[in-house]
N, C-alpha and C positions, 0 to 999 in steps of 0.2 A: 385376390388372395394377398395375406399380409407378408412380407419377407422374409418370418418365421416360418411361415406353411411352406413356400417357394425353398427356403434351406434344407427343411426336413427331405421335402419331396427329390430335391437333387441326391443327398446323401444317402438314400432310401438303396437296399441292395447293394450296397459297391460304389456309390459317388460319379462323377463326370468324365470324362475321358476326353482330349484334343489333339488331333493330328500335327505332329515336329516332322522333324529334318534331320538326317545324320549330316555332319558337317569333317570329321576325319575319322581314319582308321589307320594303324598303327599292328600289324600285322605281326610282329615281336613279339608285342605285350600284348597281345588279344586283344586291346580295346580298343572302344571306338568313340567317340568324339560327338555328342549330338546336341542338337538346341529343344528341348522337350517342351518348350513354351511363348508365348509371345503377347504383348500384349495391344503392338496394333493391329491385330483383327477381330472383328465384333464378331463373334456366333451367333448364328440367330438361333431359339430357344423355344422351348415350348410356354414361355412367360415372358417372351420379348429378346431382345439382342443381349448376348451379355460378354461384356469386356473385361477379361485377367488382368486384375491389379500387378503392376509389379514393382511399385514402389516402396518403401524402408519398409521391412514389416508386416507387407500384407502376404507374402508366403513366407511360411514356416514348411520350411526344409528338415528341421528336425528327422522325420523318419526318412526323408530319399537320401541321407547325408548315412543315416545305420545298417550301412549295409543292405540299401531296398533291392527289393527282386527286380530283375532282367525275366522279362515273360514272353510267351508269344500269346498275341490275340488275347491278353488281358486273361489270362487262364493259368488259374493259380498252381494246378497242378502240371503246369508247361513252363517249369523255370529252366532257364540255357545259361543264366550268368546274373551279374549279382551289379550294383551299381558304387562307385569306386566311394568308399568313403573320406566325407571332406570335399568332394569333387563338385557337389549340387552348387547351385547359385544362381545369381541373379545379378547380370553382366549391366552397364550404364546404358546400351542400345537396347532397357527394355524387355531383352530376353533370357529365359532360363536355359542355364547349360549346364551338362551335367558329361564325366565319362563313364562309361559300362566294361564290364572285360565279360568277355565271354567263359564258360567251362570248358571242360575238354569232352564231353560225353559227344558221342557221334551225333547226337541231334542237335545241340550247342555247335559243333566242330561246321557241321552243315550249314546253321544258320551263319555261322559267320562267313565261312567262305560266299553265300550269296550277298552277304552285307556290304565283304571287302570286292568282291565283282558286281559292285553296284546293281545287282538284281534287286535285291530288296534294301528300299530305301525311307520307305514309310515308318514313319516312331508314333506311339500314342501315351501318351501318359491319362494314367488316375489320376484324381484328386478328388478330396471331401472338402467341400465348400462351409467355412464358418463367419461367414460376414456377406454382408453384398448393399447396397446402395441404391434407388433410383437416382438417375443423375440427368433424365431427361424424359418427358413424352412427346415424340413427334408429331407430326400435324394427320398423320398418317393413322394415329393411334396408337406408334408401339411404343411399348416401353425399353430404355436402352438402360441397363442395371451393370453398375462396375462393382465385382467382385471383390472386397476389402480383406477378405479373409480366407486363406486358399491351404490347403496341405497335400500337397503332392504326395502320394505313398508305392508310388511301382512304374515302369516304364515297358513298355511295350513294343515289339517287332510287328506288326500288323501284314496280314495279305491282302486287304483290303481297307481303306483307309475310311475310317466313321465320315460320311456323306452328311455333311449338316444342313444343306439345303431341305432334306426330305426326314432332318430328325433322328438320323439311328444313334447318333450319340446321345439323344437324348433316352432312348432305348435303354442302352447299357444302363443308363443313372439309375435305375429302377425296375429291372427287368435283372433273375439271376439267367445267365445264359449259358448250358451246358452243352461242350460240344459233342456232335453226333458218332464222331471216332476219336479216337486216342491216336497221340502222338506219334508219326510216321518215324520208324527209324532207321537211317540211312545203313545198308550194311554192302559188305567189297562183292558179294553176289547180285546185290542189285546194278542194272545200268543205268546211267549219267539220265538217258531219255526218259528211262521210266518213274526215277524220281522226278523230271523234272513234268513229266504227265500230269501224274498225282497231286504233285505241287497245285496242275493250274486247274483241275479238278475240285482238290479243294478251295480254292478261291474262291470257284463259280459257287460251289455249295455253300462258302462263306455269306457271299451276296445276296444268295436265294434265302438263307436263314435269316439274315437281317432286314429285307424286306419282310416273310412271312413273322417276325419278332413285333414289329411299325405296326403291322395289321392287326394282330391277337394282343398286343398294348392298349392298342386307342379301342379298339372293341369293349375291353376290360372296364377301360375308364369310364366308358361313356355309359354302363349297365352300372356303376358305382354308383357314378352321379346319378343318375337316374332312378336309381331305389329310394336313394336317401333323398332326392328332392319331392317324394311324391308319398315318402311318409311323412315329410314337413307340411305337406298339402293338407293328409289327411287331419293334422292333429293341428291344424292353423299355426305352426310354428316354421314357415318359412325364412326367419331369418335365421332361425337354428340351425335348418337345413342347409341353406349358402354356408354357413362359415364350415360345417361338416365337409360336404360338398368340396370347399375352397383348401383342407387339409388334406396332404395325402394320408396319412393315417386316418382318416374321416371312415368311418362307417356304418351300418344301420344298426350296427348293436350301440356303437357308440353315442349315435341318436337317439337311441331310446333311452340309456342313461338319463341326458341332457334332457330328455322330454319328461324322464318321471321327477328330475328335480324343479323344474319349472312348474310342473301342474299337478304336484300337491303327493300327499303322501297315499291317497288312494285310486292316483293314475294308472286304470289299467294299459300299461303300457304294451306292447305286440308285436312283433314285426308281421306287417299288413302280409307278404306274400307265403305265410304261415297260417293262410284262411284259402276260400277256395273261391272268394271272391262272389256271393250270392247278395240278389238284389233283395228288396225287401218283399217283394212277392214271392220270389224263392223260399225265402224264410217263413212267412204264411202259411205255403204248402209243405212241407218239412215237417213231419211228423214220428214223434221218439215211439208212438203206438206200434205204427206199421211195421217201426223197425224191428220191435220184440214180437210182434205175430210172425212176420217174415223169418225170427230167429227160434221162434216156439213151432212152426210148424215148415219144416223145409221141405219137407213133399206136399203140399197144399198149392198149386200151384197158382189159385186165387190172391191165395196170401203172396207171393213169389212177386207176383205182375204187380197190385197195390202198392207193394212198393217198389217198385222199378228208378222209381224217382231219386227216393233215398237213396238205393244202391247205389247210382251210379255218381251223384256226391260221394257216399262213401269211402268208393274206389279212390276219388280225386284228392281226397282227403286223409288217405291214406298212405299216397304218392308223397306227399309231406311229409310223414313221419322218417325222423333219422333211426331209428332202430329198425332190428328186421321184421319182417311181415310178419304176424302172429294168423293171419288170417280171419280177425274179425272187424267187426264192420263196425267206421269210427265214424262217432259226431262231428261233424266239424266243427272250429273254433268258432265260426261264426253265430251256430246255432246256438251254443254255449251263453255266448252272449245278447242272445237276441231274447226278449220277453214276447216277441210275436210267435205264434202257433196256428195252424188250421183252425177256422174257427174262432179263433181270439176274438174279435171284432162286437160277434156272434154271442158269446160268450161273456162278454163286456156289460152288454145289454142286457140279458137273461142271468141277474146277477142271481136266482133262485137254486142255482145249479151247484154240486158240492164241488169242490176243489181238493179236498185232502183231508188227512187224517184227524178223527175224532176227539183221539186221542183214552179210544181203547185200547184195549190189547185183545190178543184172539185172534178171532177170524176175523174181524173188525177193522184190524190192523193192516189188515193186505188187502183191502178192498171190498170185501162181501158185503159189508154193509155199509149206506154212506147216510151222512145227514146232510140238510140245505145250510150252506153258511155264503159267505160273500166270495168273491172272487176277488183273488189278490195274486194276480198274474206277474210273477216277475224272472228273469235270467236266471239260468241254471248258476251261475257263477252266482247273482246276489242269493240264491238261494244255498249255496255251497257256505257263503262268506256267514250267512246269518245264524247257520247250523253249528259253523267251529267257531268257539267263541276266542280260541286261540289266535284267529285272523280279524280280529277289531282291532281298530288302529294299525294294522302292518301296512306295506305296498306290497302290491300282488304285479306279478307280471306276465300276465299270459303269452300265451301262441309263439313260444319259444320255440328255437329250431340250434340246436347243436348244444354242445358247453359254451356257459358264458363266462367270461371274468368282470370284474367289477371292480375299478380301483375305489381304496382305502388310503388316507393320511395316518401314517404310521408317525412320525414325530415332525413336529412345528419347526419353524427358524426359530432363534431366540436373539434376542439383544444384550450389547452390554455397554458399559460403561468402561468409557476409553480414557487414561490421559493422555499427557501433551506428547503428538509423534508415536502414539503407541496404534497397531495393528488392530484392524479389529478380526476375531475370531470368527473361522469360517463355522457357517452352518445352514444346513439346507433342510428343505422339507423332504422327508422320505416317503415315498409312498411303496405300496405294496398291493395284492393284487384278490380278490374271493372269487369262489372258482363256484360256481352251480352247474351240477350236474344232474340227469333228471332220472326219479328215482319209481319205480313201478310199485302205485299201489293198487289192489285189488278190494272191491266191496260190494253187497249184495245187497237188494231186496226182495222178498218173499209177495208175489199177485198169484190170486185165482186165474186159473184159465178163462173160465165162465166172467170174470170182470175183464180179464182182455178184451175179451171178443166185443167188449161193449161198445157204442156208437156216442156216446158220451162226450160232450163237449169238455166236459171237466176231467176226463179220464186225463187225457193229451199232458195239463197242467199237473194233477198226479204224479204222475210217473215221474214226471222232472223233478218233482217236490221228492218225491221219496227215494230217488235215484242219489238229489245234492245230499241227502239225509244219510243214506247210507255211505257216499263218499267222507262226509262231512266229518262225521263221526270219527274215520279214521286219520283222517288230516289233520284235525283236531290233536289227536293222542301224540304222534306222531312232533308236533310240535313243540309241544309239552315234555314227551318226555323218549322220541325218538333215539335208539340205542348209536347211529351212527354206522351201525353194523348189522351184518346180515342182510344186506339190499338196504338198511333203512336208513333216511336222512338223520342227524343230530340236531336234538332238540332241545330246549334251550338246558334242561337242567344237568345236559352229559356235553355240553358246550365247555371249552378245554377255557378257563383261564377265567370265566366268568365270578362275581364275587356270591359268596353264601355265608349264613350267619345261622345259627343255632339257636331255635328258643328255650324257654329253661321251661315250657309244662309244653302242651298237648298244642292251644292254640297262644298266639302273642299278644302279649300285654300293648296299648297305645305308646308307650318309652320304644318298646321292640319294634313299633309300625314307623317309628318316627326315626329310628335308627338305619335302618333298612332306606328311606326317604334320604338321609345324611352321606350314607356311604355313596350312591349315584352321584349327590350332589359335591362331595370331596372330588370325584374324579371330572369337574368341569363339565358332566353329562346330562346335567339337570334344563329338561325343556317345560313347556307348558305342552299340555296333554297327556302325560303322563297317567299311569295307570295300575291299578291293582288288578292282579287274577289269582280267584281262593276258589275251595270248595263250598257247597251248601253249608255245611256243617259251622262254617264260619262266619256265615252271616248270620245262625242264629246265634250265636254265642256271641258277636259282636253288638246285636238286638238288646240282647241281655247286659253287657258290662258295659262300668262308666269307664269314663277317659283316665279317668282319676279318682277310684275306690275309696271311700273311707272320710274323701275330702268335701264338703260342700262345693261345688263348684257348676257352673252355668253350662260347664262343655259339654255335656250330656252322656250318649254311650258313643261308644268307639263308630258302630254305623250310625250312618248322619242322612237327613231328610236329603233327598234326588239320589238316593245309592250310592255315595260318597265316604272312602273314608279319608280321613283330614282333607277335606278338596279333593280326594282324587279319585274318578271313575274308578269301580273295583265290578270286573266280571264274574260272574260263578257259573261254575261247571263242574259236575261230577266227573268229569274225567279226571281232575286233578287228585290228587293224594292229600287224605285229611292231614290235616295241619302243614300242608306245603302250601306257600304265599312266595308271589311271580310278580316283581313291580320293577317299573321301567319306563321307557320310551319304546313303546313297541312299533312307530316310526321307522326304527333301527331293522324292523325285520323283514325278510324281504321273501315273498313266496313265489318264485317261478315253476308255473304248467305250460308244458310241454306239449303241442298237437293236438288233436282232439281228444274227445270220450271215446276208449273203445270200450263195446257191449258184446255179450253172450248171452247164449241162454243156456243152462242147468234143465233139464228137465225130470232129472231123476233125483235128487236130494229131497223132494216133497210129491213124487210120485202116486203115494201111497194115498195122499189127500187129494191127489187131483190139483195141485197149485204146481208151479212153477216159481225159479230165480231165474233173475237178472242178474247176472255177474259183470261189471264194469271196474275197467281200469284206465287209470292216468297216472301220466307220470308227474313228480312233483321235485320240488327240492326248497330246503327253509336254510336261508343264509343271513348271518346278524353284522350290519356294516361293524358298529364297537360293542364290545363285548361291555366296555364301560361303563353303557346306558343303563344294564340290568343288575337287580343283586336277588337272589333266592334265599326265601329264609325255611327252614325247615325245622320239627319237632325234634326232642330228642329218640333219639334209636329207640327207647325202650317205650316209646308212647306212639310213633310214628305209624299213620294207616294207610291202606292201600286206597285208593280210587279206582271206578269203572273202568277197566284197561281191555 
């Protein structure tokens, strides 16, 4: 670990703590006289030995000099007295000394009289560590680290004194530790013995908490590391994982950050223990049919057993989800992602077999009648991704589990020019933070009973097809043109701060396309892959006109041979609103799902025909690292159309 991660990790919680020495008391003036520091003794450390600097400058006394708190047991809300200002320092033998005065409140009044009848003689000081040094590695292997940079902030009575042989002070560093009673307060009813009972009552309790603190620490740790080293495995980035790993801030969400910027902008990133862990024979046998027979006929008890298998993935999979139980029975993530199905193999082979929609409408449409086409078996999720055409080019990030944040660079350092002896002006990077949180959608598809019940190697690939389809559709809109409100995610064109531009007719001129291109590329946001998304309506109209009307000119019409307009990929989808155009880096955009697929069945909404719904829902959330990347151009009001919503 680097000596950045080893600083973090000390200051984490409340900073270090080290066992002094009262040296006099002065029973006048309530104070007492102690040495809070030293710096020839090495502690030994959960990163090696490490030795208090105390030479010019490496403590800053600053706050134990302003009046710092007199505590007991490092408990902020246990102040007895206050530390003398002016008093802190750093003596020629090495050591910090400092004086305290006590209060007068009977809990204070108590501690001192045990202080001044040298019953309690134990001191511990805080400090947050801002510097430190290798300065040796012994033959032994440890490392001995002199602390360069130290700030004492409070002093401490202790009843039991941090044991650094077995770590508790390292405890404290990073561990908040709240006591189990409140402060004993001495009153003229109580006897001398029964305080002093209590007293050692608590001690013993003190020691028992700080052992059982050592244990549920290093547990902690070692299930940290451990996550994140084993989704480094998964995604072959083990060196990503050590340096996570090696930070205390390090963790697996943190990881995945770092994994989707390494491996591209359509890394399905995950966190692995957010699946249910099935092998690829499990996933084989896994079947979305069974599931909807089992959910179309619940007193069938044939149907019940067939899927037995499913259920009880389901359950497990369902133990994952961070919201409350809704009671229906969820896909796993794994399955989601897996293009293997019962049969697949099978299927593979016997490519004469139908796969999906004809692309009638009717009864045609849900199944009842099928034609022979190829088999083109692939994940519910590419199948999800192929459907919203909103999701080309974004990063997707599945098998989420809680709210994420996501840091953002909010403004750069900058540089200047200096003359001769002049300062240079401070300036830092600021960052800030996107928050995803995951948002319930619902969506349906309409099958025959009589096609369920079919034995159909291609049904299995079906369902999935027309399940991602209906999902799709809605995740789609949603993106586009998500209200923000009402349950619903904000999509990009009710995104707070985003740029838009107004055309002067129905659909935009090539000036207006190339305008739109300008304002991204004014705000530094300008990448390669960059992208148009219009309605139909606009590619025929783009078919039809030249770049440049009226002029002879070689550039031809606005749409360009590979579905390009000026160079740049343009998607079309009727969900968009005629004459609204979506151009960006959609890179920038990031789609987080949440736990598996959950499924139902509807059985009464198309009763009448004897068909059944599918009702499936997922949670989702669309989040845009810079708003900078995009600009949306739109018609005027008085010409502006609706699209498929």
């Amino acid at each position: 670990m680097n000596i950045e991660g080893i600083i973090t990790r000390l200051n984490k919680d409340g900073g270090s703590v080290r066992a002094a020495v009262v040296e006099g008391v002065n029973r006048e003036e309530r104070t007492v006289e102690l040495a809070f520091s030293s710096e020839g003794a090495e502690v030994p450390r959960w990163f090696g030995r490490e030795v208090l600097g105390h030479d010019p400058g490496e403590a800053d006394l600053t706050r134990l000099n302003d009046s710092a708190s007199l505590l007991m047991d490092h408990n902020t809300r246990d102040q007895i007295g206050v530390v003398v200002p002016g008093t802190a320092r750093i003596d020629n033998d090495g050591k910090g000394r400092a004086t305290v005065r006590f209060g007068r409140s009977p809990r204070a009044d108590q501690i001192f009289n045990d202080v001044a009848d040298q019953i309690r003689k134990h001191v511990s000081v805080g400090y947050r560590v801002t510097g430190m040094k290798l300065v040796e590695t012994r033959e032994d292997g440890e490392d001995v680290y002199r602390i360069t940079g130290w700030e004492p902030y409070e002093i401490s009575f202790v009843g039991v004194p941090a044991d650094h042989s077995v770590g508790v002070g390292r405890n404290y560093s990073h561990l908040s530790v709240e006591p189990d009673e409140k402060p004993v307060e001495n009153t003229a009813s109580k006897s001398n013995s029964s305080a002093d009972t209590a007293q050692t009552q608590t001690q013993a309790r003190s020691q028992v908490d700080e052992n059982e603190i050592m244990v549920r620490a290093r547990s902690a740790e070692q299930k940290r590391v451990k996550d994140i080293l084993d989704l480094g495995r998964e995604y072959n980035a083990s060196d990503l994982a050590a340096e996570h790993a090696g930070n205390p801030d390090g963790s697996v969400e943190s990881l995945q950050r770092a994994l989707l910027v390494r491996q591209g902008k359509e890394a399905p990133v995950g966190r692995k223990n957010s699946d249910v862990g099935m092998e690829k024979r499990d996933l084989a046998n896994f079947s979305m049919v069974r599931v909807a027979r089992a959910l179309a006929n619940p007193q069938d008890r044939k149907a019940q057993e067939a899927a037995g298998f499913e259920r009880e993935l389901s359950e497990a999979a369902r133990s994952k989800q961070v919201k409350q139980d809704s009671g229906n029975w969820v896909i796993p993530s794994d399955v989601l992602r897996s293009a293997v199905f019962e049969g697949f193999e099978q299927a593979q082979r016997d490519t004469g077999m139908s796969l999906g929609s004809n692309g009638q409408t009717g009864s045609g449409a849900t199944g009842s009648s099928l034609v022979a086409t190829n088999l083109l078996a692939s994940s519910y999720i590419d199948i999800l991704r192929n459907r919203a055409t909103f999701t080309h080019g974004i990063a997707m990030l599945g098998g989420l589990i809680g709210n994420i944040d996501i840091p953002k660079q909010t403004a750069a350092t900058q540089g200047y020019w200096l003359g001769e002896g002049d300062d240079a002006t401070e300036s830092n990077m600021d960052f800030g933070q996107l928050t995803m949180s995951p948002k319930t959608l619902a969506a349906y598809t309409d099958v025959t009973r009589k096609f369920l019940m079919q034995s159909s190697l291609d049904v299995e690939s079906l369902i999935r097809r027309d399940l991602a389809r209906s999902m799709g559709l809605a995740i789609d809109l949603s993106g586009y043109y998500g209200t923000g409100s009402n349950h619903q995610p904000t999509g990009l064109k009710n995104l707070a701060g985003i740029s838009s531009t107004q055309f002067a007719a129905s659909q935009p001129t090539f000036g207006e396309l190339v305008n739109m291109e300008t304002t991204v590329a004014l705000k530094n946001a300008d990448v390669a892959g960059m992208r148009y998304k219009a309605r139909a309506d606009f590619r025929g109209y783009a078919k039809q006109t030249l770049k440049f009307p009226g002029t002879p000119s070689p550039a031809g019409t606005i749409w360009e041979p590979g579905d390009t307009v000026n160079g740049y990929a343009c998607d079309i989808s009727n969900q968009i609103s005629s004459g609204d155009m979506f151009f960006g880096n959609f890179a920038d955009v990031l789609m987080g799902m949440w736990g598996g697929l959950e499924m139902m069945v509807d059985p009464y909404s198309n009763s009448k025909s004897g068909g059944i719904r599918i009702v499936t829902f997922q949670d989702i959330d669309w989040q845009v690292r810079r708003i900078e990347s995009f600009v949306i151009g739109a018609p005027p009001p008085s010409s502006s159309g609706t699209g498929s919503k």
